[in-house]
C-alpha positions in Angstrom: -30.2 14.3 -4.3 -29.6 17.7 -2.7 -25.7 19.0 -2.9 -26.4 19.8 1.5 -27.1 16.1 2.1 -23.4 15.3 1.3 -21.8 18.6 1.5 -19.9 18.6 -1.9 -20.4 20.8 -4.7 -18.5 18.4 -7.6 -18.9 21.4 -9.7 -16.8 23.8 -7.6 -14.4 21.5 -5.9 -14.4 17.9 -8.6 -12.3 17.6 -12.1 -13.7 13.7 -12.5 -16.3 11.9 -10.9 -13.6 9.6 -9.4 -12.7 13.0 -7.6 -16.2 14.0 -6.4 -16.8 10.6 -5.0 -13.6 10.5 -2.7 -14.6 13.5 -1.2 -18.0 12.1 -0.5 -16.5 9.9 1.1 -13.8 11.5 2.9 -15.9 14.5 4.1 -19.0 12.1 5.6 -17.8 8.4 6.0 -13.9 8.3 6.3 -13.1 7.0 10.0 -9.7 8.4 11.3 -6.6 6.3 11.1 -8.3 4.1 8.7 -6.8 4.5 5.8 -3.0 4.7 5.3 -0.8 7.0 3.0 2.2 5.6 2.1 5.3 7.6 0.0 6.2 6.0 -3.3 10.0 7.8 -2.4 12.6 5.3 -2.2 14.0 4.3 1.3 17.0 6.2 2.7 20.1 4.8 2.2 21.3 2.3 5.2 24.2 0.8 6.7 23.7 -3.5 6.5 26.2 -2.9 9.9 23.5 -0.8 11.6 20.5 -3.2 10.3 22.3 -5.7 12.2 22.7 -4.1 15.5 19.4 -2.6 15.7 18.2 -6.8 15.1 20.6 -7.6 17.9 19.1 -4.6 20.2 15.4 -5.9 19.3 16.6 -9.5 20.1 18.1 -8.5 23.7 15.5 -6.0 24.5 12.4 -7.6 23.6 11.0 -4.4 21.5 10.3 -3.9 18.1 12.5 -1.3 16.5 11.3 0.9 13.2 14.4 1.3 11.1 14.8 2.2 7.1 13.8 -1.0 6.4 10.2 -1.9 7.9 8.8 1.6 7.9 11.0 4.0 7.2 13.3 6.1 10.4 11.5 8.2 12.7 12.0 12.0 12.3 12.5 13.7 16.1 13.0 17.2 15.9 15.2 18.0 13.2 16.9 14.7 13.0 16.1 11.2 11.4 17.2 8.3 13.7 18.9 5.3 13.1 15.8 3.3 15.1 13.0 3.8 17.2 11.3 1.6 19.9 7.9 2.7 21.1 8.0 0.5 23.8 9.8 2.8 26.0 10.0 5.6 23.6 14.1 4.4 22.8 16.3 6.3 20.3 18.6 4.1 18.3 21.8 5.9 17.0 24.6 3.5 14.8 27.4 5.9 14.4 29.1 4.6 11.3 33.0 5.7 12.2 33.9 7.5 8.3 30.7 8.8 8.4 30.4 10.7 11.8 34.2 11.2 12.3 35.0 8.6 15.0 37.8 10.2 16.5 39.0 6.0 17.7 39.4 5.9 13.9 40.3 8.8 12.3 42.8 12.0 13.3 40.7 15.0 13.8 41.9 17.4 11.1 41.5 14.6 8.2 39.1 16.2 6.0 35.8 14.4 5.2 35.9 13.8 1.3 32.0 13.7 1.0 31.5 16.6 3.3 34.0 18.4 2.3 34.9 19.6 6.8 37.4 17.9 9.0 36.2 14.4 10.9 36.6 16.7 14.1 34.0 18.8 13.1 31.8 15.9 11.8 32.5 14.3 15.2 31.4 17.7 16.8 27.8 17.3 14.6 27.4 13.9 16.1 27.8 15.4 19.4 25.3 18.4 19.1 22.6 15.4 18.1 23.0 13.0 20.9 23.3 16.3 23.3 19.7 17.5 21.8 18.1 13.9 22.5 19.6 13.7 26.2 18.6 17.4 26.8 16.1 18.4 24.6 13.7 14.9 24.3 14.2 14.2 28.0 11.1 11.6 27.9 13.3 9.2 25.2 16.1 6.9 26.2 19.2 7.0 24.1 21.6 4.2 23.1 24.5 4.0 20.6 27.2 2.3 19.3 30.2 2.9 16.9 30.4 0.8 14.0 34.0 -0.5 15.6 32.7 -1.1 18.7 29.9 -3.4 17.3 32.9 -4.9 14.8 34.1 -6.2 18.2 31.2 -7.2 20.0 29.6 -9.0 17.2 32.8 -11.4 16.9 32.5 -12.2 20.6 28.7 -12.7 20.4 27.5 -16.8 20.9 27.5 -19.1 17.7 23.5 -18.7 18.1 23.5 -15.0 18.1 25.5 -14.5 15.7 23.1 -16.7 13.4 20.5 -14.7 13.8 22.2 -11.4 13.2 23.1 -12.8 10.0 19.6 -13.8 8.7 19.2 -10.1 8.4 19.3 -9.8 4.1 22.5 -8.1 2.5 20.7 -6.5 -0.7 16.7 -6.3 0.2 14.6 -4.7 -2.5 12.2 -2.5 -0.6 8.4 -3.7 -1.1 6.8 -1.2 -3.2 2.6 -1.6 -2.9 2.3 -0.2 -6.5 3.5 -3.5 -7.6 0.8 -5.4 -6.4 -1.4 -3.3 -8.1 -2.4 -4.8 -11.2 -5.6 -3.7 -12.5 -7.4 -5.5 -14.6 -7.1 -7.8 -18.1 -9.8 -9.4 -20.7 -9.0 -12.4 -22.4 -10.4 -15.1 -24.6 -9.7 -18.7 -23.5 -11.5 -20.5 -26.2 -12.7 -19.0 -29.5 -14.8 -21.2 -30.6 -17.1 -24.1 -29.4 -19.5 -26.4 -31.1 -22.4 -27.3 -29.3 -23.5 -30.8 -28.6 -26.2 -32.6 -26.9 -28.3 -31.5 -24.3 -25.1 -28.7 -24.3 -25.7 -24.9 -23.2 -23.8 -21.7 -23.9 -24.8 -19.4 -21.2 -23.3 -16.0 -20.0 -22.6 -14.9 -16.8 -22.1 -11.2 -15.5 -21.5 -10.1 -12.4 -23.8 -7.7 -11.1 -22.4 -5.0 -9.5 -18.4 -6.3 -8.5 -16.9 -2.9 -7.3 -19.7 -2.1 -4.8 -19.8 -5.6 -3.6 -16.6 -6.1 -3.1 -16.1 -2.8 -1.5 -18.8 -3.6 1.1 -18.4 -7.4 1.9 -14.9 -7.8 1.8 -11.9 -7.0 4.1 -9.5 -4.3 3.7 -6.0 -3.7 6.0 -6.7 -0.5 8.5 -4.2 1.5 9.7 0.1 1.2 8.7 1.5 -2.7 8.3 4.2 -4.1 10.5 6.9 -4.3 8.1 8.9 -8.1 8.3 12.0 -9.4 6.6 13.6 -11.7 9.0 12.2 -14.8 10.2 9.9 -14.8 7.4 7.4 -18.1 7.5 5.7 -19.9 4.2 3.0 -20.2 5.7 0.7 -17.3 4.2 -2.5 -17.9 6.6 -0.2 -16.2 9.6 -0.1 -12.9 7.6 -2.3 -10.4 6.3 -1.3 -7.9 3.5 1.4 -7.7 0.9 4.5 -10.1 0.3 7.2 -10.1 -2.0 8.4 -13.3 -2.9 9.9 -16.1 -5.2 7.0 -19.0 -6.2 7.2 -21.7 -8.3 4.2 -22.0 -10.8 2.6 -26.1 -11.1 3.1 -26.9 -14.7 -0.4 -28.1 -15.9 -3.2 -25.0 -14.9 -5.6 -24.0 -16.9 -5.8 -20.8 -15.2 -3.2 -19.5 -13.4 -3.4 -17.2 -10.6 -0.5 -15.1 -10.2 0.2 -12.3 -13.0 3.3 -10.7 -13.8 3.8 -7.7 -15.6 6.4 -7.8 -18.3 6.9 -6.2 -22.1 4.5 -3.7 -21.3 2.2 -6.2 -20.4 0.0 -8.0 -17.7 0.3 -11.8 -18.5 -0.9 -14.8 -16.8 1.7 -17.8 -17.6 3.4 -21.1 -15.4 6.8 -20.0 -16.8 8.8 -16.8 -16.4 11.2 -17.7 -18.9 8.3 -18.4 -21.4 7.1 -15.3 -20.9 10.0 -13.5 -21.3 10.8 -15.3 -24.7 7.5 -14.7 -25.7 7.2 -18.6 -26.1 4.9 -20.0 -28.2 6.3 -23.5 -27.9 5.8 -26.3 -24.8 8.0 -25.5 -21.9 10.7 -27.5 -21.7 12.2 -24.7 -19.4 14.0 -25.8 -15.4 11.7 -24.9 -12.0 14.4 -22.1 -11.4 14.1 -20.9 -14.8 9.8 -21.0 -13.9 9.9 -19.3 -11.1 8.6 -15.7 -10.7 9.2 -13.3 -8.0 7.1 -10.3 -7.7 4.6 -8.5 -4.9 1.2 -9.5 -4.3 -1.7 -9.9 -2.2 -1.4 -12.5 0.2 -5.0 -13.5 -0.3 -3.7 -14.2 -3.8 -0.7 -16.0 -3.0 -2.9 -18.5 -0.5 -4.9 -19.0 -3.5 -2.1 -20.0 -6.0 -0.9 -22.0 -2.9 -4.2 -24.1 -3.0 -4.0 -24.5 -6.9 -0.4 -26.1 -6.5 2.0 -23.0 -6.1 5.2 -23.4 -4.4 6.6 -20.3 -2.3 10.2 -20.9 -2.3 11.6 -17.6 -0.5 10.0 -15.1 1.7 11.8 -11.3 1.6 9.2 -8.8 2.9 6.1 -9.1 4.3 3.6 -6.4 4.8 1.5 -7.3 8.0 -1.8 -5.3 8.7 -2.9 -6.2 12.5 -6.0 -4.7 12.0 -9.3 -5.4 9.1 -12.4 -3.9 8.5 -15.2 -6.1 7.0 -18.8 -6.4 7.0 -20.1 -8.7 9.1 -24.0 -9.8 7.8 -25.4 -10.9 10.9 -24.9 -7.7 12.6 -25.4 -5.8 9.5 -22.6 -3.3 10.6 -18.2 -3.1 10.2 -16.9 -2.6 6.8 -14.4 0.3 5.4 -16.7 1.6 2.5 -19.9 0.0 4.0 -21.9 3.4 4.8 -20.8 5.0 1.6 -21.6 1.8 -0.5 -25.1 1.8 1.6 -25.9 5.1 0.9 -26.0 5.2 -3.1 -27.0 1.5 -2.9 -30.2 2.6 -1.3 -31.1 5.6 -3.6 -30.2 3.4 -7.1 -32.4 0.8 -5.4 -35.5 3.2 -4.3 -34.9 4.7 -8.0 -34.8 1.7 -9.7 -38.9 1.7 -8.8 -40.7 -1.5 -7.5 -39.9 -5.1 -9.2 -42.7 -6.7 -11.7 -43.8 -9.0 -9.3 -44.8 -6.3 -6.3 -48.4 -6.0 -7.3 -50.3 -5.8 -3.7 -48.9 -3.8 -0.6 -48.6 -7.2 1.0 -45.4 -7.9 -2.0 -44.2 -4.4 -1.6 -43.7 -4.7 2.1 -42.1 -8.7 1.9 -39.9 -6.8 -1.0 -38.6 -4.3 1.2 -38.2 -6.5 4.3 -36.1 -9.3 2.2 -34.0 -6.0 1.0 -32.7 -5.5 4.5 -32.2 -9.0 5.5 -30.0 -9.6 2.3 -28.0 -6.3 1.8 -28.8 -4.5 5.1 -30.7 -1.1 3.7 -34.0 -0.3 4.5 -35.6 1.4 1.8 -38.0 3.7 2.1 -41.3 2.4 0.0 -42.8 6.5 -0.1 -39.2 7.0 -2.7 -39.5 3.9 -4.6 -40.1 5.2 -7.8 -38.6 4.6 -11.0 -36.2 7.4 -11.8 -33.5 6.7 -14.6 -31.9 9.7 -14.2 -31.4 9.5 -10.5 -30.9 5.8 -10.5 -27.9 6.3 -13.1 -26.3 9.3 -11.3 -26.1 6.5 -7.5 -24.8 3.7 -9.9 -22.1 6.0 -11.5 -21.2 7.2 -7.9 -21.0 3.1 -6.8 -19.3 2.3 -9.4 -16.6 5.1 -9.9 -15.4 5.3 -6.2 -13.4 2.6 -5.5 -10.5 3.5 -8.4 -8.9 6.9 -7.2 -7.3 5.2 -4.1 -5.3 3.4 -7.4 -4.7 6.8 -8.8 -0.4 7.1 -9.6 0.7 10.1 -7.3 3.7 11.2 -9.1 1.8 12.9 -12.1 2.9 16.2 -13.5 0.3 19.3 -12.2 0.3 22.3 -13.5 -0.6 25.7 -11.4 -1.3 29.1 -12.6 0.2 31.7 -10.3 -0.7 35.2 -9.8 1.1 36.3 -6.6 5.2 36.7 -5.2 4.1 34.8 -2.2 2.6 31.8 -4.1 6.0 31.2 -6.5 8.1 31.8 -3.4 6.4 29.0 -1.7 6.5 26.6 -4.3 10.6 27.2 -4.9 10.9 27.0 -1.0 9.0 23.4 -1.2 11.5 22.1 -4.0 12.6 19.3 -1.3 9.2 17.7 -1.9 8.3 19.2 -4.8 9.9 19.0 -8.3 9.3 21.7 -10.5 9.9 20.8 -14.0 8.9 24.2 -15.9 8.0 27.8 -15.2 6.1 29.3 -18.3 5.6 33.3 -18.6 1.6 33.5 -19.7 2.1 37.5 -19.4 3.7 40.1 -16.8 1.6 39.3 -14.3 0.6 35.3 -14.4 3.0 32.1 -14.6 2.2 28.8 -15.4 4.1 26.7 -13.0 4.6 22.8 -13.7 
């Protein structure tokens, strides 16, 4: 394998070989708007008040408004709105009356004790936004309302209305997708077994998991629809992540759902057992069993089937779109060409099986090849090669984990130039810099 067939040079550019194989893959397969990046920041702080008028708006207009709460507020031009309709390209501003000086509510030279300036000039700030969305973003439409104002409307809004304004959750815990990370876990089920009869220990492994997961199975493309109100039980209308409260059954050999707890990832019917590091038979209530945490829903519909009960909904996660591999057309997948690729060189090195003794075999060998994983190998490079065939099985099997890699590790930078350290203390908003080391006069070490 020539370093110009893939255009990476691990040794110039790659730390790991988790590293080299994402930027295979993001140099030569990686469609755009495929994969999403998500922040693991913390959502900006909200007004419940304004969570329930931008519902209301959504209800009477018929749109779908992004807010702090399913996807974070949109930035337009130098300000974060309070909500954001596509459909129609409609600016959402609650102006909570303490915090942008409502002169209805407050006299103009009462200083702000946050801010630390009068509510007049706080009003005047308010002002000088909407003017810059009416003047400045001509091609949105702009609507607000003072938290009073709404006060007032919401009390003279119908008995049905008002029901659904106040579905909207108090104190929601944002969905974090980390959570439903969980990596993985060996155990021992039974230590010992005594053989009887016509009775057969066998052992199973499954050949190649990461690369055939990665090829035949579906993955969310592109940035979820973020739900919390309205929420159904039924898991088979949504695709993605949930976060929610489910009973375990009692009696399962195996259950599905893990939780993580004491430093731990454990598999148990009982949260209180689990945090009492029980030993003992549960003798524990269903609300002292139940668990609440983030997961797949693919998961949850399995612990579902295996006699899981979903007792409340609070965020949902929807992906509209998928990417899988569909075998009759040999074609779709997110990884598929990647996974192809090395799949076909550890297959060509792996040489020809025992059995391929005429050219008649060799060419029913290759032909069954294609119809089961959709490669055509080449017969001229079917050769056995270890070293090769090792290096394409390290590069299937090491891919899939960096897109699990935390993103909040400490990095450390050696700087020789003004202009460098300059730009880094400028970038401290995104950035946290923890240390600056003195290596000599002319180079820091930057953490």
């Amino acid at each position: 394998m020539k370093r110009k067939d893939l255009g990476v040079d691990p040794l110039k550019y790659c730390i790991t070989i988790a590293s080299a194989c994402n930027l295979v893959f993001r140099r030569n397969y990686l469609q755009p708007n495929s994969i999403a990046v998500f922040s693991d920041q913390q959502q900006k702080n909200h007004s419940y008040s304004c969570l329930q008028w931008l519902h209301f708006e959504s209800l009477q207009r018929g749109v779908y408004i992004d807010h702090a709460r399913n996807g974070g507020e949109r930035k337009i031009g130098p300000y974060f709105v309070d909500g954001f309709a596509k459909e129609g390209n409609i600016i959402f501003a609650f102006q909570g009356c303490y915090w942008h000086g409502c002169p209805d509510c407050y006299d103009e030279d009462t200083v702000h004790p946050t801010y630390n300036i009068t509510m007049g000039e706080l009003y005047k700030r308010t002002e000088k936004m909407k003017k810059f969305f009416q003047d400045v973003c001509p091609k949105y439409s702009y609507g607000e309302m003072r938290e009073h104002e709404w006060q007032m409307l919401k009390e003279k809004l119908p008995v049905e209305m008002k029901a659904k304004i106040n579905m909207v959750p108090k104190n929601l815990k944002p969905l974090l997708p980390r959570e439903a990370f969980f990596r993985g876990r060996t155990n021992r089920i039974k230590l010992f077994h005594k053989v009887e009869g016509d009775e057969q220990i066998k052992y199973v492994d499954f050949c190649s998991l990461y690369p055939y997961t990665n090829k035949y199975c579906s993955y969310p493309v592109g940035h979820p629809t973020i739900l919390t109100v309205n929420l159904s039980h039924n898991m088979s209308e949504y695709y993605g992540l949930v976060h929610c409260t489910i009973l375990p059954p009692r009696k399962l050999y195996h259950p599905v759902l893990p939780v993580k707890i004491h430093e731990k990832l454990m598999y148990r019917l009982c949260w209180k057992c689990v945090e009492n590091k029980s030993k003992s038979r549960c003798m524990h209530s269903e609300m002292e069993r139940t668990i609440t945490g983030t997961w797949v829903i693919l998961e949850v519909q399995k612990a579902v089937q295996m006699g899981y009960t979903i007792l409340k909904v609070e965020v949902v996660w929807h992906f509209e779109e998928r990417a899988e591999y569909d075998r009759l057309t040999k074609s779709g997948g997110l990884f598929t060409k990647y996974i192809d690729t090395f799949l076909k060189i550890k297959q060509e090195a792996s040489g020809w099986p025992s059995w391929c003794e005429t050219e008649q075999d060799r060419e029913k060998y290759v032909e069954k090849y294609y119809e089961n994983e959709g490669v055509a190998l080449d017969p001229q490079n079917v050769e056995y090669f270890p070293g090769l065939r090792a290096l394409a099985k390290l590069m299937l099997n090491s891919f899939w984990g960096k897109f699990g890699q935390r993103s909040d590790l400490e990095k450390k930078e050696i700087v020789t130039k003004v202009e460098r350290l300059n730009d880094l203390l400028k970038d401290c908003d995104k950035t946290e810099l923890t240390n600056i080391r003195f290596i000599n006069e002319e180079v820091l070490e930057v953490n």
